[in-house]
N, C-alpha and C positions, 0 to 999 in steps of 0.2 A: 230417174224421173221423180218431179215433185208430188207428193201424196194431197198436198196442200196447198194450195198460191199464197196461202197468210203465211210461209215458211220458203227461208231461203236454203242453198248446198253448203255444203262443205268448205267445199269449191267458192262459194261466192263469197263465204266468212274470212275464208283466208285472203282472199283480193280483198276485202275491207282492211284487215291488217295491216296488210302491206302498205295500200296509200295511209291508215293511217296513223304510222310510224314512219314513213319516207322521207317526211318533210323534216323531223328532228335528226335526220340520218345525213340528209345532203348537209343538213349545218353543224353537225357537234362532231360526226365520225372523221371529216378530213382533220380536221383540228386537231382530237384529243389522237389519232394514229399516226400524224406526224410527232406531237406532242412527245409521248412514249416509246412508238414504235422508229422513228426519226428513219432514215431510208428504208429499213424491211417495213413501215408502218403501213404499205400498200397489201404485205401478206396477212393482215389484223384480222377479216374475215374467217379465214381459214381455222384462226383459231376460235373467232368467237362461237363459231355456228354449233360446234357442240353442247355446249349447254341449254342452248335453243331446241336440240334436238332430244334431250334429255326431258325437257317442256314436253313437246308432243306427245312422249311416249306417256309423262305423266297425265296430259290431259286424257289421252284415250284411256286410261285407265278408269279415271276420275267416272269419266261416261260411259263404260263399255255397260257397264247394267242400269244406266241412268239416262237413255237415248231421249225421253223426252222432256229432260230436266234441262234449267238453266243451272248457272254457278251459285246464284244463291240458293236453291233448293238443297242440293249437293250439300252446303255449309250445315243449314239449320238440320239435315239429315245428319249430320255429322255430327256437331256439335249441341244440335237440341236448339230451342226458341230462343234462349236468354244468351247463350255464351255466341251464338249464331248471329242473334241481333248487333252484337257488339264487335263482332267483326264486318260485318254487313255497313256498318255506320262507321268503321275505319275504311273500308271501302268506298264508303260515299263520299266521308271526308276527303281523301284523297283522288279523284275523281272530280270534285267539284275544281279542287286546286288544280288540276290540270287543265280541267276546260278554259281555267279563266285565263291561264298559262300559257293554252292555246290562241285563244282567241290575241294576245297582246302580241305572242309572236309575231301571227298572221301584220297586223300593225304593223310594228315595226320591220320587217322587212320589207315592205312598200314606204318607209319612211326613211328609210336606210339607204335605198338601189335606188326609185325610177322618180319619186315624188317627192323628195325633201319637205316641200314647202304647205303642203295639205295636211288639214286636222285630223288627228287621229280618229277620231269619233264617226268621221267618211268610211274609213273601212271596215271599221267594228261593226256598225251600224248598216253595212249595207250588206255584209257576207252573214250576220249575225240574221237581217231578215231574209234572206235568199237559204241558210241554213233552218230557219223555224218553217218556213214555208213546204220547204224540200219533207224535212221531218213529222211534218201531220199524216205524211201518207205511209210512214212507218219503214220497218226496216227493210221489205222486199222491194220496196222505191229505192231506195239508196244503194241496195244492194246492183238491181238491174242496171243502175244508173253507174254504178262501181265498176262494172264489167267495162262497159264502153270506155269510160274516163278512165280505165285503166288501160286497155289499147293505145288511145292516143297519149295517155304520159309515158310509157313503155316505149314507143315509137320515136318522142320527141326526146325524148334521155338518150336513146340507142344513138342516131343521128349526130346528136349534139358531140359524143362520144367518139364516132368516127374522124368527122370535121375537127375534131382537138387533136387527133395521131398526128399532126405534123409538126405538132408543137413541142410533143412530149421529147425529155436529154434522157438515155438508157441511165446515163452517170449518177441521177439523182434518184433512179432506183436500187442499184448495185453500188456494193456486194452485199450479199446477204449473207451471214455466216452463223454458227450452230451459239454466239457472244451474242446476238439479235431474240433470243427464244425467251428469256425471262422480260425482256423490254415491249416483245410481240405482245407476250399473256397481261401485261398491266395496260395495255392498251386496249386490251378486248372489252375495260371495264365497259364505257360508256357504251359501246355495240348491243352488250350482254343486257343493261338499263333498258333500254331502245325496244329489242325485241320481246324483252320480257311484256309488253302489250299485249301479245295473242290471248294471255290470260284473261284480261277484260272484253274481248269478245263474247265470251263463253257469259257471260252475265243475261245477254239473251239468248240464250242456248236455246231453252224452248221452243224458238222462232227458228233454230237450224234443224232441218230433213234428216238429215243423212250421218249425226257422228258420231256409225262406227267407221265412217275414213276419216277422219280426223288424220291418223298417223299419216294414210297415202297422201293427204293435199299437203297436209303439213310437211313431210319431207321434200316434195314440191317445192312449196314455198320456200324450204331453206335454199336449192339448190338455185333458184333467181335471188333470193337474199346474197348468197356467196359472189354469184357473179355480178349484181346489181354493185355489192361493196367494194367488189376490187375495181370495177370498172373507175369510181368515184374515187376512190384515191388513188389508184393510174392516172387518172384525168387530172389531180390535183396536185399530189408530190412529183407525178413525175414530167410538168411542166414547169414546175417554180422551183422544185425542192422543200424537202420537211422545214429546212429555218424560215421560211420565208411564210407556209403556211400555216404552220402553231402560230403566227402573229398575227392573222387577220379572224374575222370573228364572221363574213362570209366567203371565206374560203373558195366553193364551187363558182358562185358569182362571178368574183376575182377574175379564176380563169377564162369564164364565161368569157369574160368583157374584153377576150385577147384577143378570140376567137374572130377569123373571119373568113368570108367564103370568097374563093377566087381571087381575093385581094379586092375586092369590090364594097361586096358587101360584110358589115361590121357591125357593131354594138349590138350582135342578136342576146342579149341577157335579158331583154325586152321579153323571149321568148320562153326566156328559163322561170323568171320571174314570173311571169302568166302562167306556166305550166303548174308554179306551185300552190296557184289559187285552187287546182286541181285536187291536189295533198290537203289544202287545209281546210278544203269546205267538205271533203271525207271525215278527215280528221276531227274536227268537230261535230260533223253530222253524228259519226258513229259515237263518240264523248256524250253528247246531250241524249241519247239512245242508252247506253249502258246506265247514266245516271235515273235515268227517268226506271229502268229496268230495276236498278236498285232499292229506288225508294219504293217502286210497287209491292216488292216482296216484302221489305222492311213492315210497310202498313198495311201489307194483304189489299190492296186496291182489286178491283176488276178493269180498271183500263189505267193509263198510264197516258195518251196523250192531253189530257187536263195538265200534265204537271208542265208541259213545254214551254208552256209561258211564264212560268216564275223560275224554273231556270236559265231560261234564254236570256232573261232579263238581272238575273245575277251572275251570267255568264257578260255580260255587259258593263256591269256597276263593278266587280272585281279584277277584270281586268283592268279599269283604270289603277287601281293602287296599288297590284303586287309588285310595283317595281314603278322607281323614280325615271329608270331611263334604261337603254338598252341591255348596258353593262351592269345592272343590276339584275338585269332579266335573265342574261346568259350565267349568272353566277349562281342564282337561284337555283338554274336548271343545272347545272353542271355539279353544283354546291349539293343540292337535296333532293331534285327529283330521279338521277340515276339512282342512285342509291336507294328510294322508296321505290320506283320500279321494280327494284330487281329483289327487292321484300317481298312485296303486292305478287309483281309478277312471277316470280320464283319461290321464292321461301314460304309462304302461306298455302299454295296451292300443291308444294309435296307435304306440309304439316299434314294438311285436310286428307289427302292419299294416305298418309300413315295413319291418323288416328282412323282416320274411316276404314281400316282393314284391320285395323286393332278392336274396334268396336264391332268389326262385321256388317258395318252400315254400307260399302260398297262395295 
């Protein structure tokens, strides 16, 4: 039970996770695990989840004596105000690049799939105010609101998943052989990028109840991550085959758009595409939440919803220019933000675990 209503679970932090990274998950993972993994690329999961699981144990450690801290408290404990500050503002910097990263994807994949012909600035502009509006009431709205929208995308991914089994050829899954295990592990990169996010939840830590479970939800969440991943590339190689999907750039869509029910009814991508309004208004919700987080601790603020408005609003203006056009967008992400993920997400936060046990600060 909650001690607090201004403070969400465990439990509810990891379901923010989950949606949102989802939405970079349906689009980069079939790709880069055919890519690499080329027919075993549907067993990439299996390998990636490890080092995710590696994450948990380090988070809970991070917190096990620090239950009502966030991840920047954690830091400047660690490393002191000045050297704290300056990771804190690598933090933000990157952080801010994602939001706006976010918000252009969301864009573009409604520009790509259902609406070719409509201004981009339609849907930045309109999920961008539905996202500031949701966000004043803070992160136990978003969080409550996570649970439910996270049922019905669970729900509609499951389904979509079934109605695809008749399409799926065993042939473009097998065989899998022990010549498959160095191809599996270089494809785990982007998975490994992707999830390294749980880190930035902890940025409002403060605001979560309960974590010393951390490890229990978190290992939770790996075990729907695992099956969440293989589901998605069963659904994706093993309907077209790996050469067919390293070539397209939305991949799950694609299949989507084969799909039909009874031989009747067709074109439900309609449905896959709505569901990920789902993903990206988490996604962002939770992005403008952790920045706003960041900068409070940076300037020692006492509230944080004052800042929503000037980053909503450069969460708007930068996303027009990091990117000329799609394929600039997907190279960016592919190019520089796995890799600063899995820094941010990974490699900073066992630094902070080592020096802070070195220093005796955790």
């Amino acid at each position: 039970m909650l001690s607090s209503r201004e403070k969400i679970s465990t439990r509810q932090a990891i379901i923010l996770f989950i949606l949102f990274m989802f939405s970079s998950l349906l689009w980069l993972y079939p790709f880069t695990a055919a890519k690499f993994g080329k027919q075993a690329g549907w067993l990439t999961p299996v390998f990636a989840i490890f080092p995710y699981i590696g994450l948990v144990f380090v988070l809970q450690a991070l917190f096990k004596n620090n239950r009502e801290a966030n991840l920047s408290d954690i830091i400047f404990k660690t490393f002191g105000r000045v050297l704290g500050t300056v990771l804190l503002i690598l933090y933000l910097i990157w952080m801010l690049l994602t939001l706006g990263i976010y918000v252009r994807f969301f864009a573009e994949k409604f520009l790509s799939s259902l609406l070719p012909n409509t201004h981009m600035n339609f849907f930045t502009v309109t999920l961008l105010a539905t996202v500031f509006y949701a966000s004043q009431r803070g992160v136990v709205y978003i969080a409550r609101t996570a649970e439910f929208l996270f049922l019905v995308f669970s729900a509609i991914f499951f389904i979509i998943f079934i109605i695809t089994i008749p399409n799926f050829e065993v042939i473009n899954l097998f065989p899998v052989t022990h010549h498959d295990i160095l191809p599996l592990m270089k494809s785990t990169y982007s998975s490994i990028g992707i999830w390294g996010s749980l880190t930035f939840v902890f940025f409002f830590g403060d605001k979560i109840n309960d974590k010393e479970h951390i490890k229990r939800f978190g290992l939770q969440g790996a075990v729907y991550l695992v099956l969440a991943a293989l589901m998605i590339s069963i659904q994706t190689i093993g309907v077209y085959g790996y050469s067919v999907i390293e070539r397209l750039s939305l991949p799950y869509v694609f299949v989507v758009k084969g799909v039909s029910i009874l031989k009747t009814i067709e074109r439900i991508e309609s449905v896959t595409v709505a569901s990920w309004i789902i993903l990206d208004f988490i996604a962002i919700s939770v992005t403008l939440l952790i920045l706003t987080s960041i900068i409070k601790s940076i300037f020692a603020l006492t509230d944080e919803r004052s800042l929503l408005s000037p980053v909503t609003i450069f969460a708007f203006i930068f996303s027009q220019y990091i990117a000329r056009n799609r394929f600039e967008l997907e190279n960016f992400f592919s190019l520089i933000s796995i890799p600063a993920n899995i820094i941010f997400g990974f490699v900073f936060p066992l630094i902070i675990l080592v020096v802070g046990k070195i220093r005796g600060k955790i």
